[in-house]
C-alpha positions in Angstrom: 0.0 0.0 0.0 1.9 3.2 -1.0 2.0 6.4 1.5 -0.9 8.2 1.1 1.9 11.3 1.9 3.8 10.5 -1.1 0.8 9.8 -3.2 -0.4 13.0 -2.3 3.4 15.0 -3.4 3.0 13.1 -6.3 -0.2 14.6 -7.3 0.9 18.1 -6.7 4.2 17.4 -8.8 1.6 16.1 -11.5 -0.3 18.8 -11.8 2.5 21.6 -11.1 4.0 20.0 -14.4 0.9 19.4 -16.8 0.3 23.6 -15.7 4.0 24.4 -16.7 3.3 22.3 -20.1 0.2 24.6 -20.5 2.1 28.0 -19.7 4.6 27.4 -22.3 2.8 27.6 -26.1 0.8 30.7 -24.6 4.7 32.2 -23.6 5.6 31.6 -27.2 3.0 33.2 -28.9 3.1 36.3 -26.9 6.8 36.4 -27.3 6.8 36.0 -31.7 4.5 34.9 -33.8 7.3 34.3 -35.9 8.7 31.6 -33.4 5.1 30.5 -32.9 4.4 29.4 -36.3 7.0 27.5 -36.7 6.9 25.3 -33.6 3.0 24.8 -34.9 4.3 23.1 -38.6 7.1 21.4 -36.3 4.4 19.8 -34.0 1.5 19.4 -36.0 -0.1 16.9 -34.0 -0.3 19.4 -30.4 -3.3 21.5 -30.3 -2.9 24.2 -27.1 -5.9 24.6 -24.8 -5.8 28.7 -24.6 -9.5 28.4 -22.9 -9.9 31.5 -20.3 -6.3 33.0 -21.1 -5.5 36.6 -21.3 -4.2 37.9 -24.6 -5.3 41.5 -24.3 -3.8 43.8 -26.5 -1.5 41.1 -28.0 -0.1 41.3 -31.5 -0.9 38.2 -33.1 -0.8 38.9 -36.7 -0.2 36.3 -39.0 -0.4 33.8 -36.7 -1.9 30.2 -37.0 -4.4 29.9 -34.9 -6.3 26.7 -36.6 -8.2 24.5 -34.5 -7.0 26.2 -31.0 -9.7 26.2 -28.3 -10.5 30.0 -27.2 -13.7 29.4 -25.2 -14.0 32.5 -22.4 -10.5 33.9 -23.9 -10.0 37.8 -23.5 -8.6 38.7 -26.7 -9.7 42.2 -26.3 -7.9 45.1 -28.2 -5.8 42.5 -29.9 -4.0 42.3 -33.3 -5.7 39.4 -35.4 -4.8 41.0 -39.1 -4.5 38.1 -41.1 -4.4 35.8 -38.6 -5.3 32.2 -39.4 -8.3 31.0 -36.8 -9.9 28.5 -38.9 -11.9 25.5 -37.3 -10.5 27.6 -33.7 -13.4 27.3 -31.1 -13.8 31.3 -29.5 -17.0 30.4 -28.0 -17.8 32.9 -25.1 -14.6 34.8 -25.7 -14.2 38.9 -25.4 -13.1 40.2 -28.9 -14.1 43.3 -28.3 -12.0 45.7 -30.3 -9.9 43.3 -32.0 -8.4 43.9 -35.2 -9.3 40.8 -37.4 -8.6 42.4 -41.0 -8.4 40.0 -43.6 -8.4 37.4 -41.2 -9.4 33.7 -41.9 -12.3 32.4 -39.7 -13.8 29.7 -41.8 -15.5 27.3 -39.8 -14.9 29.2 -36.5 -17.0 28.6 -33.8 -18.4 32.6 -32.4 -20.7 31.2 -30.4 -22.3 33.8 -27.7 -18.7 35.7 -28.0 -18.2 39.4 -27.6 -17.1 41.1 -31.1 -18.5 44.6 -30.4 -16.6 47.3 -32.6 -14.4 45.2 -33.7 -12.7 45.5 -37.1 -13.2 42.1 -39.8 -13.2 44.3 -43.4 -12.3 41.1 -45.5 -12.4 39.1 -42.8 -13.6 35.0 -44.2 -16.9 33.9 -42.2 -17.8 31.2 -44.6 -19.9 29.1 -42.9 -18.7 30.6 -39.4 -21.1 29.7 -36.2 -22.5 32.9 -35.2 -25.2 32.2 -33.5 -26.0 34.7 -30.6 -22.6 36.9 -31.2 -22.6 40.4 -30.3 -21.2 42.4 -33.7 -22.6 46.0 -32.1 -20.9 48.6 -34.4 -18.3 46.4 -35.7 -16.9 46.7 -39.4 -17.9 43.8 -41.6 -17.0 45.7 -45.0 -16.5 43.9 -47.9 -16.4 40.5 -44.9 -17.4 37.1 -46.2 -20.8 36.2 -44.7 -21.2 33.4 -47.3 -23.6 30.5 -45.7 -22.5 31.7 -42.2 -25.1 31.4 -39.1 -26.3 34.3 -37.8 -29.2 32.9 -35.8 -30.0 35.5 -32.8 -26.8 37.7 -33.8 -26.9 41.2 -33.0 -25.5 43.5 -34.9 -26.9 46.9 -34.4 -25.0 49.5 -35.6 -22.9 47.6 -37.6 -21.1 48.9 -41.0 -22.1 45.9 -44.0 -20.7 47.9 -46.9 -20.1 45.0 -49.5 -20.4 42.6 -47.3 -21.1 39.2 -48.8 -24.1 37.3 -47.5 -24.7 34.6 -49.8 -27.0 31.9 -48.3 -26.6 33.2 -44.8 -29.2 32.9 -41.9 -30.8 35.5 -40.6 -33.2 34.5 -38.5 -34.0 36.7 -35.5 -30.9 38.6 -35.8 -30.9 42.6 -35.0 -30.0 44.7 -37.6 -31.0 47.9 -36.5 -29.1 50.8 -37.1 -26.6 49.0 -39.2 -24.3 51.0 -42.3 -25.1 50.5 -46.0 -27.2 47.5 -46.2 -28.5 47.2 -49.8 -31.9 45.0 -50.9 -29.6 43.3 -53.1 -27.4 42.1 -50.0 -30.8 40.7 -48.5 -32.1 39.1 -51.3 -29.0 36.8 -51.3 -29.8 35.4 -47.9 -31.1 31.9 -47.3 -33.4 32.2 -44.5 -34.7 35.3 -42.1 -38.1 35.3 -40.5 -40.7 38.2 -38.4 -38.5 38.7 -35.4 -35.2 39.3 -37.9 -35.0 43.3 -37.1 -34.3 46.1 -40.2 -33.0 49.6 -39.9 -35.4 52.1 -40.5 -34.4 52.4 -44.2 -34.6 48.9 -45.1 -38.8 48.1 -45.8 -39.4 44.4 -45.9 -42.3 42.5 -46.2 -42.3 38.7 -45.6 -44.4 36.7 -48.2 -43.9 33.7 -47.0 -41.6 31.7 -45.8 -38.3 32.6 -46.9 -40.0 35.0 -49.5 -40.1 38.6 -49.3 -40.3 42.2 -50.7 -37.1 44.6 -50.1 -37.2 48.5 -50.9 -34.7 50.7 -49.6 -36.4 53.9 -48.7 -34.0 55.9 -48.1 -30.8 56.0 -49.8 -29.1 58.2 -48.1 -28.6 56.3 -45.2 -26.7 53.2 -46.8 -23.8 55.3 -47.7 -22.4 56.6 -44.2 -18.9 55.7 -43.2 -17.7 53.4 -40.2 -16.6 55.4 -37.2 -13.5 53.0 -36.6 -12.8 51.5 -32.9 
């Protein structure tokens, strides 16, 4: 029967260890992305567990970020331009601010996570979960929306100058307020339903299902300019 004192001094040592293990890919990605990137194609089969860590401000552009798990991360304020976050799980996570430019989110899950004013002009959403995400006033010009989820999103405020949203779901998601939103724009959407809410401008009527009327009433108010963060 082994000493429950040294089972117990074990344990610690154990878990002092696997913590250390965890510390050390979140180091090297604060310290270079340069350095990061390539001890991701030199261990290919690791995937880090960033969930809950605190990345504020960080400059993380360029970096591969495929397939990480982000859930409750604070990534506010940080540097994402051109990062590479596809298949990454950010559910719950505070991207508020962030600057994800040309950034590659295909397959990302958003779930419930905190993008207010945040920055993704040519940003790829293809057939990103964003179900429930909070894009208050952020930037989505010229983004890719293409067959992306936006279920429940709110995005009030938001600036959707060329924004691409092909196939996308709308359903119940807040639109209010939001920059340059054409008829054209909503006629390319798969699905949105009665509680899916317009800005003033936009007049929609809802045939049936998945059929409607658009007419932009007035024009004037689909050509203003982002603010910026």
């Amino acid at each position: 029967m082994r000493n429950p004192v040294q089972v117990f001094s074990f344990l610690i040592l154990l878990s002092l260890t696997t913590h250390t293990h965890a510390q050390e890919p979140v180091s090297l990605l604060k310290k270079s992305v340069e350095e990061w990137n390539q001890w991701r194609v030199q261990n290919p089969e690791v995937i880090p567990d960033f969930r809950g860590v605190n990345l504020i401000k960080a400059n993380l552009q360029k970096a591969n970020l495929r397939v990480i798990q982000f859930q409750g991360a604070n990534l506010q304020g940080a540097d994402l331009q051109e990062a590479d976050l596809r298949g990454a799980d950010l559910q719950g996570a505070d991207l508020r601010e962030v600057n994800l430019k040309s950034a590659i989110l295909r397959r990302t899950k958003l779930l419930g996570s905190n993008l207010e004013r945040a920055d993704l002009e040519k940003a790829n959403l293809k057939g990103a979960d964003l179900k429930e995400i909070n894009l208050k006033s952020a930037n989505l010009e010229k983004t890719d929306l293409q067959w992306a989820d936006l279920q429940g999103a709110d995005l009030k405020g938001a600036n959707l100058r060329g924004a691409k949203l092909n196939s996308a779901n709308l359903q119940g998601a807040n639109l209010q307020g939001v920059l340059n939103l054409s008829c054209n724009q909503i006629n390319s959407v798969k699905s949105l339903d009665k509680d899916t809410e317009f800005p003033d401008y936009i007049m929609l009527t809802i045939v049936e299902n998945n059929k409607w009327t658009c007419t932009v009433t007035e024009s004037s108010l689909t050509s203003k300019k982002w603010e910026g963060r």
